[in-house]
C-alpha positions, 0 to 999 in steps of 0.5 A: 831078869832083875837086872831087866827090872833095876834097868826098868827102876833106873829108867823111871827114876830118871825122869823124877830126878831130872825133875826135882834137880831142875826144880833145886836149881830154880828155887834153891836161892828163893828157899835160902833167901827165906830161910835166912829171913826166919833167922836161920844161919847158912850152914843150916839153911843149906842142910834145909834146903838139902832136906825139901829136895831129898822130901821132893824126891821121895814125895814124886817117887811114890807117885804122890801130886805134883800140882804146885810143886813150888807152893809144896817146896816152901811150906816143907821149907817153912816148917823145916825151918821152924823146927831147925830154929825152934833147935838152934834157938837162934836169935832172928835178927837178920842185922846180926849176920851183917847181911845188910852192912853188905848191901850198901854201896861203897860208891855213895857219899858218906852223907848218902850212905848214912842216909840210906844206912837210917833207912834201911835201920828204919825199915828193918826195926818196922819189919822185926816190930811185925808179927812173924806171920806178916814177915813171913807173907812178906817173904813169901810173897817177895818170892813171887808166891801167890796168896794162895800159895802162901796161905797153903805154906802158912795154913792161914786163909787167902783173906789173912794172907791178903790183910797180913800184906796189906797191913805189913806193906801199909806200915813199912811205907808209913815208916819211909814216909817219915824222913 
């Protein structure tokens, strides 16, 4: 009879796991990319990332909502996060990591490689000069979270997610109008 009833545990756990392997292989670069965002390096970003699962695991294994799963993964992320900086006390000065030397393209002229390179310098400075909460939203919402996931993942208001965006967004293209 009990391995009757461990048959019965496996079939019921299956479903879960193909569920939470399906929602990792969707999110798992979205959660990465907003991880390094906080300033959080690679190999702790993916033993973050490691962690939302196994918390989504346990969450659906005892039976707990499932309504907006994906706003649920990036406010464990986001507060896994926090807690995973504020011990590594890492600088979050994304430039550091060489993240945006790697973007640029090596087909351009020198002259529009500089160009593009004061941009990106230009813009980058206006985004670390933002308050943490906006880089957030900004991040966030790049992901294509909606405000109200945002507000949940952050425990801000729709209104502060809203004016957040507005006033990040207003000054990063007062910053590229300049040139």
């Amino acid at each position: 009879m009990p391995a009757h009833s461990e048959a019965d545990r496996q079939q019921k756990e299956c479903p879960i796991e193909k569920e939470v392997l399906g929602l990792f292989e969707e999110s798992r670069g979205a959660l990465l990319r907003y991880l390094y965002s906080m300033g959080i390096l690679d190999h702790d970003a993916e033993e973050v990332v490691q962690e939302v699962f196994l918390a989504l695991f346990q969450h659906l294994r005892l039976g707990r909502a499932q309504d907006n799963l994906r706003g649920w993964i990036f406010r464990v992320a986001h507060n896994l996060g926090l807690k995973r900086r504020q011990a590594s006390r890492r600088s979050t000065n994304p430039a550091d990591d060489g993240i945006f030397q790697k973007r640029i393209d090596p087909n351009p002229t020198p002259e529009q490689q500089l160009s593009a390179r004061q941009r990106q310098l230009r813009l980058l400075a206006v985004f670390e000069a933002l308050p943490e909460q906006d880089r957030c939203c900004l991040h966030l919402r790049a992901e294509g979270l909606r405000y109200r996931d945002i507000a949940g993942t952050l425990g801000i208001s729709l209104g502060s997610v809203a004016q957040s965006l507005a006033r990040s967004l207003e000054r990063l293209h007062a910053a590229d109008g300049r040139l």
